[in-house]
C-alpha positions as CSV (number, residue, x, y, z in Angstrom):
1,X,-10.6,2.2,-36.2
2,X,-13.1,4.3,-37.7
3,X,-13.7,6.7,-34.8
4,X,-15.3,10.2,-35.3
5,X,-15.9,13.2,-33.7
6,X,-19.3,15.4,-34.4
7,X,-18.7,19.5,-34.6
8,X,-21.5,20.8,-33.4
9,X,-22.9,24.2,-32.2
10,X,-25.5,26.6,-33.0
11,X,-25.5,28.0,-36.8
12,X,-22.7,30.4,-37.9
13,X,-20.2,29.9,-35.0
14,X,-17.5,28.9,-37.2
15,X,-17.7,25.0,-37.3
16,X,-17.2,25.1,-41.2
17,X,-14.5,27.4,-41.2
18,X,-13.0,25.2,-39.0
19,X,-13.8,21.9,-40.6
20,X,-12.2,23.0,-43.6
21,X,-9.0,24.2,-42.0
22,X,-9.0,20.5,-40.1
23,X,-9.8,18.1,-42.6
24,X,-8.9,16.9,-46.1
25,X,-12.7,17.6,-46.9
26,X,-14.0,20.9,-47.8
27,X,-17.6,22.3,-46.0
28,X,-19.4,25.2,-47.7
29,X,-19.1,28.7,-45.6
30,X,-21.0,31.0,-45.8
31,X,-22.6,33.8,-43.3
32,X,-25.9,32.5,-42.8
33,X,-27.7,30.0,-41.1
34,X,-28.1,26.5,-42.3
35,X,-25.3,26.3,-44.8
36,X,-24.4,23.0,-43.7
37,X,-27.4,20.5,-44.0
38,X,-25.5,16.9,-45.0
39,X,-22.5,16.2,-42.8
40,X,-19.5,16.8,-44.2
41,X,-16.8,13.9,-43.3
42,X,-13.3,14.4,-43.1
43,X,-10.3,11.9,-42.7
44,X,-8.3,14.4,-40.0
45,X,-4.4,13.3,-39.7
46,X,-2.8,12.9,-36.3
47,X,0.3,15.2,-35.9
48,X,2.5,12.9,-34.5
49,X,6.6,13.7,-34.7
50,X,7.4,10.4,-33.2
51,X,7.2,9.0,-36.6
52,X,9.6,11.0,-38.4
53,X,12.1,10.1,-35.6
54,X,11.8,6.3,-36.1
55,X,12.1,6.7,-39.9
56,X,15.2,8.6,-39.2
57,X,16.7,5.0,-38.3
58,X,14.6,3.2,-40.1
59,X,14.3,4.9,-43.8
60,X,11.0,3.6,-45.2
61,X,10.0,3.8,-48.8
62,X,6.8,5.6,-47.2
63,X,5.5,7.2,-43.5
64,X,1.6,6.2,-42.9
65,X,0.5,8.5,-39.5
66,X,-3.0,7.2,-38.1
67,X,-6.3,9.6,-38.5
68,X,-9.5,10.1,-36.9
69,X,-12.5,11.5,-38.5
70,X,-14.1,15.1,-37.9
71,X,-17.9,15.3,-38.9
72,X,-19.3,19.1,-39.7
73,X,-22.7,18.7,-38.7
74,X,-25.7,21.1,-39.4
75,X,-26.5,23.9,-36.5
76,X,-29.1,23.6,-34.0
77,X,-31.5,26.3,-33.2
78,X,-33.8,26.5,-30.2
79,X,-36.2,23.7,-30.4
80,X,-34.5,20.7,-32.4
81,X,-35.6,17.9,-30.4
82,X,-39.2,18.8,-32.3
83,X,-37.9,19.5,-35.3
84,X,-36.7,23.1,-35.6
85,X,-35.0,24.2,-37.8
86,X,-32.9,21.2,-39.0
87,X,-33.3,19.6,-36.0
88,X,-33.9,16.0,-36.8
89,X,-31.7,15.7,-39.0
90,X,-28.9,17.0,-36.4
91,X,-30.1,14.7,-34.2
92,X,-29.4,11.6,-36.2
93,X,-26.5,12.6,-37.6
94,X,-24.8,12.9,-33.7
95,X,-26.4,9.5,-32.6
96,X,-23.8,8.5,-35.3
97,X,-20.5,9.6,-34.1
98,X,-18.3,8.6,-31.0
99,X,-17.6,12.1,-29.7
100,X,-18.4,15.3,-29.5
101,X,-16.7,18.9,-29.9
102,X,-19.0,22.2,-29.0
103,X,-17.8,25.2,-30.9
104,X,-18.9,28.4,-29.2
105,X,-17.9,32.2,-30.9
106,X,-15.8,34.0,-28.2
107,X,-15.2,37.1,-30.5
108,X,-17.2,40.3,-31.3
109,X,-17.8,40.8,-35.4
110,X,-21.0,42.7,-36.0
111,X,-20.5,41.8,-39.8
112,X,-21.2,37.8,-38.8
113,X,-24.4,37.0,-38.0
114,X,-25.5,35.5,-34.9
115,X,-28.8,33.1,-35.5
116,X,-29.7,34.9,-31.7
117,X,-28.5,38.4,-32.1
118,X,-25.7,38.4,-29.1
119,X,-22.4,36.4,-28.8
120,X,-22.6,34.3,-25.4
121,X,-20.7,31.4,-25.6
122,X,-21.5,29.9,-22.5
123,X,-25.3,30.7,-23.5
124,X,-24.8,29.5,-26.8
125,X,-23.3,26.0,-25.2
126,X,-26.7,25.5,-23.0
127,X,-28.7,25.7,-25.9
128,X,-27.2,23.1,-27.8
129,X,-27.0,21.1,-24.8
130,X,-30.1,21.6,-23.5
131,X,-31.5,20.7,-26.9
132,X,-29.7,17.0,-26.8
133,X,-30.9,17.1,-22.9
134,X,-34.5,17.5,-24.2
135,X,-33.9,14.6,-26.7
136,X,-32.7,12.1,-24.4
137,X,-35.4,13.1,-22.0
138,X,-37.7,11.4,-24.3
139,X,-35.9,8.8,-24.4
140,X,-35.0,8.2,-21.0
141,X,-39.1,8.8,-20.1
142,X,-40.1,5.9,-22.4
143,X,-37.4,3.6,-21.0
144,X,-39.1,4.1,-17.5
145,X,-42.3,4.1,-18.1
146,X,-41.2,0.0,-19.7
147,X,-39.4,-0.5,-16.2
148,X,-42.7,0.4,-14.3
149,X,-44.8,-2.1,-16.3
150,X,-42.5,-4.4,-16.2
151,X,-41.3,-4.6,-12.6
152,X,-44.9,-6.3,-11.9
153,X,-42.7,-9.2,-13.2
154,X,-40.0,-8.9,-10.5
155,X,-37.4,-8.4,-12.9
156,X,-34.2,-7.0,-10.6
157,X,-32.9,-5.4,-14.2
158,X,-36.1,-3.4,-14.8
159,X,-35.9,-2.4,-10.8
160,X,-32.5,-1.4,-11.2
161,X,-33.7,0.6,-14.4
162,X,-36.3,2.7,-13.0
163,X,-34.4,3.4,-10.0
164,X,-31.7,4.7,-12.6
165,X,-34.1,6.8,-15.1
166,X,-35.8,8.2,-12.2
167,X,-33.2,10.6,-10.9
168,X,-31.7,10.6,-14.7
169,X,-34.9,12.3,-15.9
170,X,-35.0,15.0,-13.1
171,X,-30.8,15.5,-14.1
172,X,-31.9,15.8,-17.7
173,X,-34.7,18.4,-17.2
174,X,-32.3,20.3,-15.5
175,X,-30.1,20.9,-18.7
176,X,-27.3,18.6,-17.6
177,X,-25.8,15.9,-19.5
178,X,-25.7,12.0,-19.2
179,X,-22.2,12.1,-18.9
180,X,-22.4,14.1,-15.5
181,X,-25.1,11.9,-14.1
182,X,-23.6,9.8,-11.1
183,X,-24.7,5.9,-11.9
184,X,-25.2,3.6,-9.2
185,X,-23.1,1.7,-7.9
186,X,-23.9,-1.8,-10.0
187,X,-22.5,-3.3,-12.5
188,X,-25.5,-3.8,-14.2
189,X,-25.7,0.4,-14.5
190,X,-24.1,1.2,-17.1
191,X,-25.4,-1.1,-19.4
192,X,-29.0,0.0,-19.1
193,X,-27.6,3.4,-19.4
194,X,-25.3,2.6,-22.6
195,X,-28.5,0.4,-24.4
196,X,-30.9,4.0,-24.3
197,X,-27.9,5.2,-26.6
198,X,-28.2,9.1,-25.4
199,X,-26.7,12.0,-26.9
200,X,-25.7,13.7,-24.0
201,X,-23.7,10.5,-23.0
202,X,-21.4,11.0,-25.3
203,X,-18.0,12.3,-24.2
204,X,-17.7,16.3,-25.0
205,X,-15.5,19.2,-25.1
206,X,-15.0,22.7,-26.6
207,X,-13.8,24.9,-28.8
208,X,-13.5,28.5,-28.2
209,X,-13.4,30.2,-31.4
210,X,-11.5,33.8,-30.6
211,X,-10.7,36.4,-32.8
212,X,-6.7,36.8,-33.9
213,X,-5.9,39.5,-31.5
214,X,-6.8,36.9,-28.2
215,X,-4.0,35.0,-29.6
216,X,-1.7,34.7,-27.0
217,X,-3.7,36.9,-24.5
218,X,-6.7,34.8,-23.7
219,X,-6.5,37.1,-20.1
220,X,-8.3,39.7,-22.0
221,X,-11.1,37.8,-24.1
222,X,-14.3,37.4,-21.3
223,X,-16.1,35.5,-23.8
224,X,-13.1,32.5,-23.5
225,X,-13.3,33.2,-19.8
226,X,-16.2,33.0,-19.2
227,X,-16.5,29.3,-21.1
228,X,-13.7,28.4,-19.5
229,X,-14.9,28.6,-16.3
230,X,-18.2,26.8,-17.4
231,X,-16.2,23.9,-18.9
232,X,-14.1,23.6,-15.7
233,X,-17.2,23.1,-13.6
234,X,-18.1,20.7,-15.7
235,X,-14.9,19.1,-15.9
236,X,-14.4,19.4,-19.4
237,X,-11.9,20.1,-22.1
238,X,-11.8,23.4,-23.7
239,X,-10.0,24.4,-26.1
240,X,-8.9,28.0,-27.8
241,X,-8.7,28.3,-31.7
242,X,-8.7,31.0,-33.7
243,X,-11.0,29.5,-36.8
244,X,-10.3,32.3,-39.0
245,X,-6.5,32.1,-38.3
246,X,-6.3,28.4,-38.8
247,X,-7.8,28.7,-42.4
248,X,-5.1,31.0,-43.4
249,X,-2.8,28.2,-42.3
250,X,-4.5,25.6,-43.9
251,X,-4.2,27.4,-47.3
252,X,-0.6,27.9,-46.9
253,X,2.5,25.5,-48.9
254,X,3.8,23.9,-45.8
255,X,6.9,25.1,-46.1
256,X,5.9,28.4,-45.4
257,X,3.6,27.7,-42.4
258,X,6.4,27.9,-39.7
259,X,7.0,31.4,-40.8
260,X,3.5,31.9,-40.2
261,X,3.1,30.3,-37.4
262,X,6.0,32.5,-35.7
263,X,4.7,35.7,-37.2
264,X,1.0,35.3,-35.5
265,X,3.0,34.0,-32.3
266,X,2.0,30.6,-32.3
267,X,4.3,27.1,-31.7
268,X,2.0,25.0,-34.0
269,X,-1.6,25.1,-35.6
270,X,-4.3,25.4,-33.1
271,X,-6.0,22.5,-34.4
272,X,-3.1,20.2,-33.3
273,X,-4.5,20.9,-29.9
274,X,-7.9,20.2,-31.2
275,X,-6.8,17.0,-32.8
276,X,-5.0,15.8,-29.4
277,X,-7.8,16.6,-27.7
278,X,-10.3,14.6,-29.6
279,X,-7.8,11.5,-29.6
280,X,-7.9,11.9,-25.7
281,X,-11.5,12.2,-25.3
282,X,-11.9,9.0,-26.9
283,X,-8.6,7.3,-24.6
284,X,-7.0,6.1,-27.4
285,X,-3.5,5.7,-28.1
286,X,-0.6,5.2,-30.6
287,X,1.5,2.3,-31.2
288,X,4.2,1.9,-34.8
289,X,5.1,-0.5,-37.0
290,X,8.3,-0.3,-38.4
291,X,10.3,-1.9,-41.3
292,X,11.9,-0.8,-45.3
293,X,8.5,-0.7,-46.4
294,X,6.7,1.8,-44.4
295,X,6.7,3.2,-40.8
296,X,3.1,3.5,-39.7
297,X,0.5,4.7,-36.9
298,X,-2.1,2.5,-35.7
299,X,-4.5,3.5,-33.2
300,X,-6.1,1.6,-30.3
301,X,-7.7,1.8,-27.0
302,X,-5.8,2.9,-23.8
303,X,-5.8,-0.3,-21.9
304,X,-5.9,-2.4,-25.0
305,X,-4.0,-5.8,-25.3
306,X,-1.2,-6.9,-27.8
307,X,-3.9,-9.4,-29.4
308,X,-7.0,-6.5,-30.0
309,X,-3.9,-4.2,-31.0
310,X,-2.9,-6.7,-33.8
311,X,-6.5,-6.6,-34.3
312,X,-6.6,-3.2,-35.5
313,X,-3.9,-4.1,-38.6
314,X,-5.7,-7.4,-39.8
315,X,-8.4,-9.3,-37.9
316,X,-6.3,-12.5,-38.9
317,X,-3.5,-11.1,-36.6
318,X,-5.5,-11.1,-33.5
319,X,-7.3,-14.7,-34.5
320,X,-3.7,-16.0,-34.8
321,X,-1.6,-14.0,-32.4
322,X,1.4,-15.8,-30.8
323,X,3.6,-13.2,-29.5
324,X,4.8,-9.3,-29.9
325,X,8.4,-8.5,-30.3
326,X,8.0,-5.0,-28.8
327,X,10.5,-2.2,-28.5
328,X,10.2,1.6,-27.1
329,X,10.2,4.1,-29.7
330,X,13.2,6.8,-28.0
331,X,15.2,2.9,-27.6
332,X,15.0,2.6,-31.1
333,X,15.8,5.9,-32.1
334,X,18.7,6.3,-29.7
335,X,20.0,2.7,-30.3
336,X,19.5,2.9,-34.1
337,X,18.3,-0.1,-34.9
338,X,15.9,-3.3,-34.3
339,X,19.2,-5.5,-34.4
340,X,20.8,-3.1,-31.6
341,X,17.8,-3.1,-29.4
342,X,18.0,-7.1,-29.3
343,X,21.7,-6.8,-28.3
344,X,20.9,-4.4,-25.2
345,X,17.8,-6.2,-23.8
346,X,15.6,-3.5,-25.3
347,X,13.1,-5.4,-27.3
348,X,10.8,-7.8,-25.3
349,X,8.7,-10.6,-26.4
350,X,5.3,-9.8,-25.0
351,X,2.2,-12.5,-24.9
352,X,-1.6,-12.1,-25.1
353,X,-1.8,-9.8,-21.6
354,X,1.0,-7.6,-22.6
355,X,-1.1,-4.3,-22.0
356,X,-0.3,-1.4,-25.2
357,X,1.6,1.8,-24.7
358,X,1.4,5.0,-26.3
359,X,4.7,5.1,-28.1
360,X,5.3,1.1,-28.8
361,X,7.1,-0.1,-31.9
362,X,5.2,-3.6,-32.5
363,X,6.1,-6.4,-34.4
364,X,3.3,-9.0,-34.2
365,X,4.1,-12.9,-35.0
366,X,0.9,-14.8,-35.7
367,X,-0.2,-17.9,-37.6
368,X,-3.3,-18.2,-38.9
């Protein structure tokens, strides 16, 4: 689908260090400001053991998991919505991408730099955010001062538009996000809200980067605490990763890693959590395909019909959808077989309002 998700945060917090543990791409590191300046793109792969299972009936000549992409974008400094530092350019670059992720340092290290000399993460997060709050303030004053001029017409849209941007600029000022702003209740709303294309409208969470040692004890880290308790009011995601740790992993022949893994008292990679996360931010889901030639992932929307799911493998598909033989990924596994699942009533043939679930094995017939 071509989703992405910006890593953002102020300079040195460890969003390279933990780009290059996510992602098939590799982002410079370095300990000092500014060592990212071009986004770095990588193609992330969703851990998913689902599809391992379904091969174990199926035996594929390949196994194709879906993937989103992680961007490593530049950090901001105080003043980026004029231009500080590498502000405009870290402006643009998150206009681009569907999502969001916040990294903040929760650990003490007076051998890393901190572009502002102290480690606060939930200070360090109201920077960066009131820097995107600043940005989309300018936006959002421009788009009402239009609505005033043009309400002289009697337009109900522009009405409804500066009685929207009115309260949103007073909400922006005051260092809070789009994406906690209450619209009205109109269905015109959200699409005067969605055409000023804001940054801060974006959906978000974080990523507390601890040191090793809070592995396993986040009790006793105030810095993760402390931005937990800040991304609870907010109602957001947060979620703990040791960056450091996670590079080790990365590094590491696969078969070794759940040695590793059990040695630094962890179940799986930290950055499985961050990939999850990301994938539920953006309410997507998983569906499979199945047969000799490969089982493979495909990603859609939560909510998303059979035709806009066949969509996502071939536009023809959708253009020429008749009907989707669908079966439950744990019936297949249990039952062994497509062939089996037709005997016990377990596949069902679905038409163009069947609604997608997480977990469906899909065969689509179409005719184009």
């Amino acid at each position: 689908m071509g989703l992405s998700i910006g890593i953002v945060g102020l300079p040195n917090v460890g969003k390279s260090t933990l780009f290059n543990a996510l992602s098939t791409a590799k982002a410079e590191a370095a300990n000092y400001p500014f060592c990212t300046i071009e986004p770095n793109v990588g193609t992330v792969i969703v851990p998913d053991e689902r599809l391992q299972k379904i091969d174990s009936v199926i035996h594929a000549d390949r196994i194709l998991p879906t993937a989103i992409n992680f961007v490593d974008i530049a950090g901001l400094v105080r003043g980026a919505h004029k231009g500080e530092g590498l502000g405009n350019q870290f402006l643009s670059h998150i206009r681009e991408v569907d999502a969001v992720v916040q990294v903040a340092r929760c650990f003490e290290d007076p051998n890393v730099i901190h572009v502002e000399n102290r480690v606060d993460p939930v200070g360090d997060i109201a920077t960066v955010t009131m820097e995107l709050c600043l940005k989309d303030l300018e936006t959002v004053e421009k788009r009402l001062d239009r609505a005033r001029k043009m309400q002289k017409s009697g337009s109900p849209v522009e009405k409804l538009a500066a009685e929207i941007c009115e309260p949103l600029v007073k909400h922006l000022d005051a260092g809070k996000p789009a994406r906690t702003f209450k619209m009205p209740d109109s269905p015109e709303a959200a699409p005067i809200v969605r055409e000023m294309h804001l940054l801060t409208a974006k959906p978000a969470f974080y990523i507390a980067n601890v040191d090793e040692g809070s592995i396993g004890r986040l009790d006793g880290n105030k810095h993760y605490l402390a931005l937990k308790a800040h991304a609870d009011a907010e109602g957001a995601l947060v979620v703990p990763v040791c960056a450091a740790l996670e590079a080790q992993i990365a590094e590491l022949d696969p078969a070794d890693r759940p040695e590793f893994l059990e040695s630094a008292g962890l179940q799986e990679p930290g950055l499985h959590a961050v990939i999850r996360a990301g994938y539920k931010l953006l309410n997507l889901l998983t569906f499979f395909t199945a047969g000799k030639q490969e089982v493979r992932a495909w990603t859609t929307t939560i909510g998303a019909k059979a035709p806009q799911a066949a969509g996502v493998i071939h536009t023809d598909f959708e253009k020429g959808f008749i009907k989707a033989e669908v079966m439950w990924w744990e019936d297949l596994v249990s039952l062994g077989s497509e062939a089996k699942c037709r005997e016990a009533g377990k596949l069902a043939i679905e038409g163009k309002e069947y609604v997608m679930r997480d977990g469906d094995v899909v065969h689509f017939r179409f005719n184009v």
